[in-house]
C-alpha positions in Angstrom: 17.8 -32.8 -4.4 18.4 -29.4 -3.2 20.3 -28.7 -7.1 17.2 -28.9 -8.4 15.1 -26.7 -6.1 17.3 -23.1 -6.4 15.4 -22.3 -3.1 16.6 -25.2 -1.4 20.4 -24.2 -2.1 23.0 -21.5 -0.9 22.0 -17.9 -2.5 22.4 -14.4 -1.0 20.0 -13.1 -4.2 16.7 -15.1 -4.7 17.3 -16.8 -7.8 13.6 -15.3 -9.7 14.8 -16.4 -13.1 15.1 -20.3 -12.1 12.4 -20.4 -9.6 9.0 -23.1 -10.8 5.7 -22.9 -8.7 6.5 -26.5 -7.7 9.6 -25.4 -5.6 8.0 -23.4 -2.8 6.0 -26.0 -1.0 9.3 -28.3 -0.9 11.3 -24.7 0.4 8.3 -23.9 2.8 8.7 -27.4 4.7 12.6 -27.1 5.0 12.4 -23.9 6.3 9.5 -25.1 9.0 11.6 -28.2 9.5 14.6 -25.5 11.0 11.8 -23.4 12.8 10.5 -26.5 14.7 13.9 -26.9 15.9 14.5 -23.5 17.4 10.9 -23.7 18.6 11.9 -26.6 20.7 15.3 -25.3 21.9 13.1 -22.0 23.2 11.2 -24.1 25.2 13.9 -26.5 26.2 15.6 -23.5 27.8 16.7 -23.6 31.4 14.6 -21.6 33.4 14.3 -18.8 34.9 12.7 -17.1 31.5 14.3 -14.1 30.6 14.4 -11.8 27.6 17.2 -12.8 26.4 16.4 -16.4 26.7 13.0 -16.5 25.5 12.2 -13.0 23.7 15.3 -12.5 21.6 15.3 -16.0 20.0 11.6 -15.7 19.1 12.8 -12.8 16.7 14.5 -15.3 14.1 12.2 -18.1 14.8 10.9 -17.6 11.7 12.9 -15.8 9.4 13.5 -18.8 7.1 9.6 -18.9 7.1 9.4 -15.2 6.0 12.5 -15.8 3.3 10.2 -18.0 1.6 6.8 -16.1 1.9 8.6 -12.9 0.7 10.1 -14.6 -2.5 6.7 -16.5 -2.9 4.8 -13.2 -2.9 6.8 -11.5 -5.4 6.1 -14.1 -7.8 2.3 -14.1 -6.7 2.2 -10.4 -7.5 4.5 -10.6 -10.6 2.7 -13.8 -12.1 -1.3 -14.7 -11.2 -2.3 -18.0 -12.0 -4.2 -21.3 -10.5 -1.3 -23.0 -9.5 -0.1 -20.0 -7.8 -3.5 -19.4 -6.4 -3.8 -23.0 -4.6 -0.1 -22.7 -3.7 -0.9 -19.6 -1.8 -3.4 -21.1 0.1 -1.2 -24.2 1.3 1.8 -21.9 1.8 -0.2 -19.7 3.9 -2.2 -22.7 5.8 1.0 -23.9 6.7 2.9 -20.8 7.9 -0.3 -20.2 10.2 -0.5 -23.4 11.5 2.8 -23.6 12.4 2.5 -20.1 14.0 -0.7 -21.2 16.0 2.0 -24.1 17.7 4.3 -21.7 18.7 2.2 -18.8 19.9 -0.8 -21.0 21.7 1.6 -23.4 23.6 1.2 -23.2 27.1 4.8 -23.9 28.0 6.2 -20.9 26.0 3.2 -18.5 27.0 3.7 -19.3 30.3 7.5 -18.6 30.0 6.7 -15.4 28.3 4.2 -13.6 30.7 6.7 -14.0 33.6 9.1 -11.6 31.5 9.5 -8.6 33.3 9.1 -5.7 30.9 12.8 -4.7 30.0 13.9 -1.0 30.4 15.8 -0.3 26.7 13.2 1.1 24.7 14.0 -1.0 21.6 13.7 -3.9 24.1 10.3 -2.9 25.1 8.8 -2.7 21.4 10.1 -6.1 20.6 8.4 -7.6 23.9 4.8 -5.6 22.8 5.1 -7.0 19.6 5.6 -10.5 20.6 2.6 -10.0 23.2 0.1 -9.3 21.2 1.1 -11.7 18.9 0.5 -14.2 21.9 -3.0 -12.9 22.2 -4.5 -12.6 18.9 -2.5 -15.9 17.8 -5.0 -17.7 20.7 -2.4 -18.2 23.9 -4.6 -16.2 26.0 -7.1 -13.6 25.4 -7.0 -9.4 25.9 -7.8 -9.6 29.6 -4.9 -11.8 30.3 -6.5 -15.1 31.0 -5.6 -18.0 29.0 -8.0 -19.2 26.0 -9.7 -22.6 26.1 -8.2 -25.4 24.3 -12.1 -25.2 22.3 -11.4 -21.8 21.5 -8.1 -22.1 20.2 -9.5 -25.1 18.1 -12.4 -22.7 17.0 -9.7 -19.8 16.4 -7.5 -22.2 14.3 -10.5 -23.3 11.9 -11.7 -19.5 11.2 -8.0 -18.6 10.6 -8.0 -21.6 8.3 -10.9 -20.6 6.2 -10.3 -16.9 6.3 -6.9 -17.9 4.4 -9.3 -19.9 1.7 -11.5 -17.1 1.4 -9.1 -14.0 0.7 -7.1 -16.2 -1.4 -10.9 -16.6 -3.7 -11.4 -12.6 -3.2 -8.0 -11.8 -4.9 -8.3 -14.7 -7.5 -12.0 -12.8 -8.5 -10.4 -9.8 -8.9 -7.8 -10.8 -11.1 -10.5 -13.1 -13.0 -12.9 -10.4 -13.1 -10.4 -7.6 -14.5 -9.9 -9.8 -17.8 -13.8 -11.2 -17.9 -14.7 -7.1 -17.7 -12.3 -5.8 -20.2 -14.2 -3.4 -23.0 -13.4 -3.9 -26.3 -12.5 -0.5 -28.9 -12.5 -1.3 -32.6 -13.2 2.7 -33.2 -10.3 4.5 -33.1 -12.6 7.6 -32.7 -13.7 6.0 -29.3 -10.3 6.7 -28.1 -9.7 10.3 -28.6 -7.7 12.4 -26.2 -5.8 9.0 -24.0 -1.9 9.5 -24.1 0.4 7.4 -27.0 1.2 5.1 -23.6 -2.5 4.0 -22.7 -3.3 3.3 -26.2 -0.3 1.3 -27.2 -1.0 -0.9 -23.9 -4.6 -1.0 -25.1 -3.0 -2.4 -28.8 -0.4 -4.8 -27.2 -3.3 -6.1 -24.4 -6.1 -6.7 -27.7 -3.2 -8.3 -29.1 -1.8 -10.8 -26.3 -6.2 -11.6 -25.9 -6.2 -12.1 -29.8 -8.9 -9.4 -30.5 -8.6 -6.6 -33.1 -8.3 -2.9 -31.9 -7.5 -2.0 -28.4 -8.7 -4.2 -24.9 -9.1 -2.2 -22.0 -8.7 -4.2 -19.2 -10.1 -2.0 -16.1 -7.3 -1.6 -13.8 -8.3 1.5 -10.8 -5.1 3.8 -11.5 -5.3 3.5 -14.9 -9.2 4.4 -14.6 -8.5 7.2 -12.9 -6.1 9.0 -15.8 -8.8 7.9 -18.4 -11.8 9.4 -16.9 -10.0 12.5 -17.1 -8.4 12.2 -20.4 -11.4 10.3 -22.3 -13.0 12.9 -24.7 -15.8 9.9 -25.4 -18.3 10.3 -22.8 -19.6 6.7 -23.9 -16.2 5.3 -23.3 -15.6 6.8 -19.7 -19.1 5.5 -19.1 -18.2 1.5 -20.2 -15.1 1.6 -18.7 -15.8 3.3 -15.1 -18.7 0.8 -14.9 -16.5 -2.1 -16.5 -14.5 -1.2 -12.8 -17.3 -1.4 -10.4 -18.4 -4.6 -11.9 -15.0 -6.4 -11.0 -15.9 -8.4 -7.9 -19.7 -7.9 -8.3 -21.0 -10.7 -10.6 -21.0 -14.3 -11.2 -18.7 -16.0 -11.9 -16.1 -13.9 -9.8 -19.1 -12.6 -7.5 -17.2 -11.7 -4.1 -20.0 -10.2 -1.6 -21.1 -13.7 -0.2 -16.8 -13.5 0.3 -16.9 -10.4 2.1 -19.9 -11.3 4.1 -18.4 -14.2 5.5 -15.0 -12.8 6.0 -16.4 -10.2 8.0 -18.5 -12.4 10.2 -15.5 -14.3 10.7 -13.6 -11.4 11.4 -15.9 -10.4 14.0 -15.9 -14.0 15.7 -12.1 -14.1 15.9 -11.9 -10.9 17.7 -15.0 -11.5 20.3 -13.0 -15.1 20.8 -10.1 -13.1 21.6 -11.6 -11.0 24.0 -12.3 -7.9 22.0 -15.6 -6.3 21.2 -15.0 -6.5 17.6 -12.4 -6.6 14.5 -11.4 -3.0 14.7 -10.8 -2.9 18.6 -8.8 -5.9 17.6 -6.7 -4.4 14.6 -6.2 -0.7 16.0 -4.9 -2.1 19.4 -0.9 -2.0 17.9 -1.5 0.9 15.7 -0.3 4.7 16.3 -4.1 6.0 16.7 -4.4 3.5 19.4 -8.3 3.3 19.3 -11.0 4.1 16.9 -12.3 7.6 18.5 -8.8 9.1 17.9 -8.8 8.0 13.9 -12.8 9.1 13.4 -11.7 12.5 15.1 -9.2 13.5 12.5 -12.0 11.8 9.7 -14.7 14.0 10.8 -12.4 17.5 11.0 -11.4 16.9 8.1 -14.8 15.9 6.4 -16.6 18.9 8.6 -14.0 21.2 6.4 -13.9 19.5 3.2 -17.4 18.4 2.0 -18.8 22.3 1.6 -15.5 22.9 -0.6 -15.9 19.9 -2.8 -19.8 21.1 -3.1 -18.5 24.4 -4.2 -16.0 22.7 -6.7 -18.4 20.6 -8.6 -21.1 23.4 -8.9 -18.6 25.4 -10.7 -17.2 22.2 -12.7 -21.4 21.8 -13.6 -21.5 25.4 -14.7 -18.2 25.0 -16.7 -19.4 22.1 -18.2 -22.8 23.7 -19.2 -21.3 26.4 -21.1 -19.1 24.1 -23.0 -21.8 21.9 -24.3 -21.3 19.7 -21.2 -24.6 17.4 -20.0 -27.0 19.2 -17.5 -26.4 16.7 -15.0 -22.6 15.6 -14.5 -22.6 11.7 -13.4 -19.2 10.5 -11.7 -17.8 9.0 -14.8 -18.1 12.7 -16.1 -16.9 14.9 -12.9 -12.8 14.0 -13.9 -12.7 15.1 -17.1 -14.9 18.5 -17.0 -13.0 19.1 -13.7 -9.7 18.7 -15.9 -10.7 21.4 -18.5 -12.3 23.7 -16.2 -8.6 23.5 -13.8 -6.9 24.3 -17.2 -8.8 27.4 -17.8 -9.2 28.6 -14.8 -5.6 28.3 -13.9 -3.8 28.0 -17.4 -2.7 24.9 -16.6 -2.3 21.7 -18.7 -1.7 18.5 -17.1 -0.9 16.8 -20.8 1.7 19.7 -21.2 3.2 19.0 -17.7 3.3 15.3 -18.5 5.7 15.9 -21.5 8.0 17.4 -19.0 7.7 14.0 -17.1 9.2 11.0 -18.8 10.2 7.8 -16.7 13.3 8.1 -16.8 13.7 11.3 -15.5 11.0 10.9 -12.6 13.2 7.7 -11.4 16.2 10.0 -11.9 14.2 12.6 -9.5 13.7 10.4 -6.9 16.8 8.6 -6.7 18.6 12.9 -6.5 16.1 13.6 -3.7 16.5 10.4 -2.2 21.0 11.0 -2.3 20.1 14.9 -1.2 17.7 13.8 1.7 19.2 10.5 3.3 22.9 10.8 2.0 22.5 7.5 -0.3 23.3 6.8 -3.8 21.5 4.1 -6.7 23.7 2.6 -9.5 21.8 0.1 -11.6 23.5 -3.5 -11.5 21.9 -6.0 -14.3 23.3 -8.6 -12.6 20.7 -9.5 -10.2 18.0 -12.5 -11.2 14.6 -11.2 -12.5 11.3 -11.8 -13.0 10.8 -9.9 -15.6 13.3 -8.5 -18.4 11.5 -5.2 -17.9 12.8 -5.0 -14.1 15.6 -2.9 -13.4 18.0 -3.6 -10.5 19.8 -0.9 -8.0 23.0 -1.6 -5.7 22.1 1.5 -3.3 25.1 2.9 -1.1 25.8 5.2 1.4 27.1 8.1 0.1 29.6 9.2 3.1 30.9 6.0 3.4 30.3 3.9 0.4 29.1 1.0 2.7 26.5 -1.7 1.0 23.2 -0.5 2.3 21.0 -3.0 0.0 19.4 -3.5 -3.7 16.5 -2.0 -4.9 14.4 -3.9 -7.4 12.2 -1.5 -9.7 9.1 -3.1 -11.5 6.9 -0.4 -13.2 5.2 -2.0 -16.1 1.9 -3.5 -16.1 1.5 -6.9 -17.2 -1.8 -8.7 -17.9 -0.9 -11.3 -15.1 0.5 -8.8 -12.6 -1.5 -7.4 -9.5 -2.7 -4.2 -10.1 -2.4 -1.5 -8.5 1.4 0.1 -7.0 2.9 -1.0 -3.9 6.6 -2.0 -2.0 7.6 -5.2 -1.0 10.5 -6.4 1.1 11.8 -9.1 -1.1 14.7 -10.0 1.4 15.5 -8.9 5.3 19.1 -7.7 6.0 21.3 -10.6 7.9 24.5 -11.6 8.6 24.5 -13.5 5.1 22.2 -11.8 2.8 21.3 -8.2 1.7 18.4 -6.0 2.0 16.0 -6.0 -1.0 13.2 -3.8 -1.3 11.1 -3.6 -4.6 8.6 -0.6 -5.7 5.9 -1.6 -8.2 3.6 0.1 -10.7 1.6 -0.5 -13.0 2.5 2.2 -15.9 1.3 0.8 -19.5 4.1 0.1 -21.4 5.1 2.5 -24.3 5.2 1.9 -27.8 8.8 0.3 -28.6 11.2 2.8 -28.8 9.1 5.7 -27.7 9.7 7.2 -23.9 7.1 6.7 -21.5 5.7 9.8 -20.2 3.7 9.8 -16.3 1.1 11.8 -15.1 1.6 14.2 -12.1 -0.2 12.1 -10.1 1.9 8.7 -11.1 4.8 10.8 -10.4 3.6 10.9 -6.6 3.0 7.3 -7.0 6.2 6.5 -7.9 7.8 9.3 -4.9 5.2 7.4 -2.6 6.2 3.8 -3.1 9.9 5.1 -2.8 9.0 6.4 0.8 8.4 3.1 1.1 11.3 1.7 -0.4 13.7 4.1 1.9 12.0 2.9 5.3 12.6 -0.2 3.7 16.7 -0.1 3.0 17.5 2.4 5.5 15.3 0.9 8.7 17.7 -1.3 9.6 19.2 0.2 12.6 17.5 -2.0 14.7 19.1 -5.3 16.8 15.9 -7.2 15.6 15.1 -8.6 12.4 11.4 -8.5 12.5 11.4 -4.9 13.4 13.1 -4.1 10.3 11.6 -1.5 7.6 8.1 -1.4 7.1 6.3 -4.1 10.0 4.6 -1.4 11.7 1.0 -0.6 12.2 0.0 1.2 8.3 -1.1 4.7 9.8 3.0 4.9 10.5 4.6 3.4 7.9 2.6 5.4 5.6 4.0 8.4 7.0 7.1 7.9 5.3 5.7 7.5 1.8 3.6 10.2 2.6 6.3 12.6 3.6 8.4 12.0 0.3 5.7 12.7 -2.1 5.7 16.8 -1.0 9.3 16.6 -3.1 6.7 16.2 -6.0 4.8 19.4 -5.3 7.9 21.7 -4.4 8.8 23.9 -6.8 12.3 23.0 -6.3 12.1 19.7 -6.3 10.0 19.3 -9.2 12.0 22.0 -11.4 14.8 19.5 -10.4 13.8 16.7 -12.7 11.0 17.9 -14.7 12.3 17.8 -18.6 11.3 17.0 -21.6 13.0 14.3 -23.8 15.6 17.2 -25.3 16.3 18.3 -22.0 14.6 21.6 -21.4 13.4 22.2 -18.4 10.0 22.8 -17.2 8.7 26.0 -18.4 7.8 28.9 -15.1 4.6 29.2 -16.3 3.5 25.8 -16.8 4.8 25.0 -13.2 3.4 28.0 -11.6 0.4 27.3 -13.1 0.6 23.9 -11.1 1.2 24.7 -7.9 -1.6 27.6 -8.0 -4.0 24.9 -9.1 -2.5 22.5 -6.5 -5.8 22.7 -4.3 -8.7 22.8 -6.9 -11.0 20.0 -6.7 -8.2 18.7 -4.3 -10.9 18.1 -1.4 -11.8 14.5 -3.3 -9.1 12.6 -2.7 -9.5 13.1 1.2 -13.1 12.7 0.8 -12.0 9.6 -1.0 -10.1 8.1 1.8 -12.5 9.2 4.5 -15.4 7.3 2.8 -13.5 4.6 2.1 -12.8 4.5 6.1 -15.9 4.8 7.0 -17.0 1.8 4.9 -14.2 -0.3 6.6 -14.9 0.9 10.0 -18.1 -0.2 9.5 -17.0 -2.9 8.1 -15.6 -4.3 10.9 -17.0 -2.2 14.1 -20.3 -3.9 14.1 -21.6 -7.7 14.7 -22.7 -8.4 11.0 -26.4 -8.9 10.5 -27.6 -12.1 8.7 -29.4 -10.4 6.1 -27.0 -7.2 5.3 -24.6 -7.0 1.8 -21.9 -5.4 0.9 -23.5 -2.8 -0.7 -26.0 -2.1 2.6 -22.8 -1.3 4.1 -21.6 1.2 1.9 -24.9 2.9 1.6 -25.2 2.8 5.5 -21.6 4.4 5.9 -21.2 6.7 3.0 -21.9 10.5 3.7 -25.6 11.5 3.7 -25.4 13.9 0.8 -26.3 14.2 -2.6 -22.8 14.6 -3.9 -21.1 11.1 -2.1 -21.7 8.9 -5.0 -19.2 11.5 -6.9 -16.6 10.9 -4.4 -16.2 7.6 -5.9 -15.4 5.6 -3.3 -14.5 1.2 -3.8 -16.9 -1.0 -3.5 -15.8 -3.5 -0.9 -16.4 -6.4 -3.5 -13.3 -4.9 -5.3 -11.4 -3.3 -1.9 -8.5 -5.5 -2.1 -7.0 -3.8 0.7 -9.2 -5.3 3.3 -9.8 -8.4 2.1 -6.8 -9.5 0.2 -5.3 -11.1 3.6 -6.9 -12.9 6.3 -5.7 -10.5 9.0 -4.8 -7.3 6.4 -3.2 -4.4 8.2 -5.4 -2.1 5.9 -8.6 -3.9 7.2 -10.0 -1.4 9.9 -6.8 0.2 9.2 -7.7 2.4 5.9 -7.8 4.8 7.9 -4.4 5.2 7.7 -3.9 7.5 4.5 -5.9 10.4 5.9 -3.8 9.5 9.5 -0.7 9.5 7.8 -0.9 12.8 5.3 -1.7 14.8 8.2 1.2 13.5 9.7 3.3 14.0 6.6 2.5 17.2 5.3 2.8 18.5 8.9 6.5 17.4 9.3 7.0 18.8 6.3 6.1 21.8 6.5 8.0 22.1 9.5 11.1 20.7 7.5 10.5 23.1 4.9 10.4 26.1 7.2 13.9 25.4 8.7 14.7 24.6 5.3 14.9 21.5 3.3 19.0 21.9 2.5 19.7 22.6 5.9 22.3 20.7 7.5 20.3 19.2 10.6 17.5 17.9 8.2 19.2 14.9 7.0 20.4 13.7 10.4 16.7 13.8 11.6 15.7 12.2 7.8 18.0 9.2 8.4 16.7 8.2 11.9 13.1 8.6 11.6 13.5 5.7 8.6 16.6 4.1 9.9 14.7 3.1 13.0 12.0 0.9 11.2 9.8 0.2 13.1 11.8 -0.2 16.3 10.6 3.1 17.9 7.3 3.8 19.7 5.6 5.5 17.1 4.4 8.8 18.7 7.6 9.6 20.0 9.5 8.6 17.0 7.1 11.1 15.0 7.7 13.7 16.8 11.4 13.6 17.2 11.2 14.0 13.6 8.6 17.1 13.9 9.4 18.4 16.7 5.9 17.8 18.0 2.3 16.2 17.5 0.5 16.7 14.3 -2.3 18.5 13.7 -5.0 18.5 10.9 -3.5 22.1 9.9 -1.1 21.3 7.1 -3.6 18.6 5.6 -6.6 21.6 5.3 -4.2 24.1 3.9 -3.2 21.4 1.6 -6.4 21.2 -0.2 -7.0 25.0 -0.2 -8.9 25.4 3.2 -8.0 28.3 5.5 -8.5 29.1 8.7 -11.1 30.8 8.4 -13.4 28.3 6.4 -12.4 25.3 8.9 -14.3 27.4 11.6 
């Protein structure tokens, strides 16, 4: 009975807090069982095929599917399990399958090549995205021609075991976290980590029933403790604790990423294309994979001899201050942290006080109202997963018109997916809301004590908000599935991109940085962070870059019988001495590319290095007219109010005001003109 399935009955909110694994499967069928009928009706309809007709109905075939998959994924992410695990693999089997009817039926391909192209240019988007779906979903192939009823059957059984496969990469993952946590009884071990981390570490030892602190080896949180951890021994056991995730038995997953990738590479030669990242960077705003290795390998050309020059003078530094002779990557973070703070007077722990939680989500949600004219007021009314969640009506603040709810899940959990990311919970229709969520994974304070973020968790937190703001504001669009964030990655992440320079303006930072008795962040502890902004800032680019030209690699070439995942990285990393200290993932533990069958970050990486470029360049042009000038806000408000319903390019730069260039990224990381020549 639909009263005892919440996702069967009438709700405008998902109802989180009464939802049981056992109700999706029942949910998923209904909501095919309505999608089979439109399908029909599609087809059914009296010819000649039109846009209207054919195009426009296709755009809500399946948005009871997607209702389902949305609310199933937030519980995914929220709550790893088994059950949830083989759940996500019949879900998923059966939303493909279905999609595989629909999009490799002659009848309705047929109907939809005769579609002259429309001349709104909303129209025209909506009719590329459907066509390609056509031809990677198996209808007919890149050059037009239609694809064998063999190869669809062949394209159908890779899909199916591609689902089975990245659905065993992410369950190793989350397996392999818990089997690799590190174990502290010592106290002394701990020395220098934050009141945060080490309370998490208690309450994790606790929930495993071990004495001391448990570590479990999640990347972000790696990150702050190789550069807080005074124990070199520590940083050691825990940075390789990481890079064992994914690597071993039982939770080995390079005989997964071997066969992914070689059935990745089938797929796309079935479909016509040379190989996977032809396939995947057909739809995207690079357009081709000699436009995204261009920017890669200016900004590589330029970066690598500053990031040599930075850890020669972290070595020295560390020399003089009883450092080891020879720094190994586990040891680069933390002597780059001191030498920054004596070179530059500035101390990231100092800054931190100045950053509790509370005021960095009260920073955001001011520069969101100040740049897109919006206001958040929490409402505890809303179902949750989690009592920890916290729930936002968000409004328009000319008109105080309903613009959707913002869900806000920040704590890490032992069962939740690492990492921090956005989800759209919930599209906008004529009956339901826009929900959007942003999600970190922040340790959870000792009770009654604030939580205090990082710098860098405060650009986290300003990133997945980008996110969160293409997702409640794009909706100025007449189609659902070009709502918020469904474009290619290297656009969408323009917008998270762009609001993360609110973190590293004076202004904006001053705004919201205080301390728990309210005193604001002193001048010379914040001038003493933006004049260190670009030390040892070269890595992180680096970072993305290698990790792109593993992917590319990844997927750019027929796999060879005999070569691993680690013969990939070795063959794509930079040829120089200093690329293991760039610390790039290995792809046993790159969820990105291999947590979904057809992941949008798999030859798509990429997209980071694309999209900062793209970012800091409009901003900077922003700033220079002036942040608080009147015709900012306007421009703000319909780059992400258009979703993704805009050619990319040209939505850009009607934002800018132009292209991008690799400028603004290089002066970003303290490279001037003169050293890029």
């Amino acid at each position: 009975m639909a009263s005892d399935n919440p996702l069967l009955g009438d709700y405008s909110i998902p109802p989180y807090d009464r939802i049981k694994p056992a109700h999706f499967l029942p949910a998923l069928d209904k909501a095919l069982e309505k999608a089979e009928k439109k399908f029909a009706a599609i087809k059914a309809d009296a010819p000649p095929a039109s846009f209207h007709n054919t195009v426009v109905p296709l755009d809500t075939l399946f948005s009871d599917i997607d209702q389902i998959g949305s609310i199933f994924s937030t519980c995914h992410n929220s709550r790893k399990s088994d059950e949830m695990e083989k759940i996500s693999v019949a879900l998923s089997t059966r939303i493909a399958a279905f999609a595989k009817k629909c999009f490799q039926d002659e009848q309705l391909g047929a109907r939809f090549q005769s579609i002259p192209m429309p001349a709104d240019a909303e129209d025209k988007v909506l009719l590329h995205k459907f066509a390609y779906r056509f031809k990677t979903e198996g209808a007919f192939k890149n050059d037009g021609s239609r694809l064998s009823a063999a190869g669809r059957k062949s394209l159908n059984r890779l899909d199916d075991r591609l689902i089975k496969l990245c659905a065993a990469f992410e369950g190793n993952l989350a397996k392999g976290a818990v089997r690799q946590a590190v174990p502290i009884t010592d106290m002394q071990e701990l020395k220098g980590l934050s009141d945060s981390m080490l309370s998490a570490f208690r309450k994790d030892a606790e929930e495993a029933g071990k004495e001391g602190w448990l570590i479990i080896p999640k990347r972000l949180q790696v990150e702050s403790l190789l550069e807080m951890a005074r124990s070199r021994d520590l940083r050691q056991r825990v940075f390789e604790a990481l890079n064992r995730i994914g690597a071993e038995e039982p939770c080995d997953n390079a005989p997964l990423v071997k066969e992914i990738l070689a059935l990745r590479h089938q797929r796309a030669q079935l479909l016509g294309y040379p190989d996977y990242a032809a396939y995947a960077l057909e739809p995207t705003m690079a357009g081709n994979l000699a436009r995204a290795q261009d920017l890669m390998d200016k900004v590589a050309k330029a970066a690598l001899p500053k990031f040599e020059r930075t850890v020669r003078e972290v070595c020295e530094y560390a020399g003089r201050h009883g450092g080891p002779h020879t720094l190994e990557p586990y040891d680069l973070p933390y002597w780059s942290s001191l030498c920054r703070e004596e070179k530059y007077g500035y101390d990231a722990r100092k800054l931190s006080e100045y950053l509790p939680l509370e005021n960095v989500i009260k920073g955001f949600f001011e520069t969101a109202s100040r740049t897109f004219g919006v206001t958040f007021s929490e409402n505890r009314s809303y179902p949750r997963l989690d009592s920890s969640v916290q729930t936002y009506d968000v409004h328009d603040s000319r008109t105080h018109s309903f613009i959707g709810i913002l869900y806000a899940d920040i704590y890490a959990r032992a069962e939740k997916t690492d990492g921090a990311w956005m989800d759209n919970l919930q599209a906008k229709s004529t009956d339901r809301p826009r929900i959007v969520s942003l999600n970190m994974n922040l340790p959870r304070p000792a009770p009654g004590k604030p939580a205090f973020l990082s710098i860098e968790e405060a650009e986290t937190l300003f990133h997945e908000g980008g996110h969160t703001m293409h997702g409640l504001l794009g909706t100025k669009t007449r189609y659902a599935c070009l709502q918020g964030t469904s474009g290619s990655s290297d656009y969408t992440e323009i917008h998270s991109n762009l609001m993360e320079n609110w973190v590293h303006d004076p202004q904006g930072l001053k705004s919201f940085a205080r301390n728990p008795a309210g005193e604001p962040v002193p001048d010379k502890l914040l001038a003493a962070f933006i004049e260190s902004g670009t030390f040892a800032a070269e890595r992180q680019k680096l970072l993305i870059i290698q990790n792109a030209r593993r992917d590319f690699l990844a997927h750019s070439q027929e796999p060879a019988p005999n070569q691993s995942a680690s013969d990939i990285e070795k063959a794509a990393d930079f040829d120089h001495p200093l690329a293991e200290h760039i610390r790039s993932y290995p792809l046993t533990r790159f969820s990105h590319l291999f947590s979904d069958p057809l992941s949008g970050y798999a030859a798509g990486y990429y997209g980071y290095l694309w999209s900062e470029a793209h970012a800091l360049t409009a901003f900077k042009t922003l700033n220079e007219e002036g942040l608080s000038s009147p015709q900012i806000a306007p421009r703000m408000a319909a780059f992400y109010g258009a979703g993704s319903s805009q050619e990319y390019n040209r939505c850009y730069e009607a934002l800018n005001g132009g292209p991008s260039t690799p400028q603004a990224l290089l002066e970003s990381i303290g490279i001037t003109a003169g050293e890029r020549d």
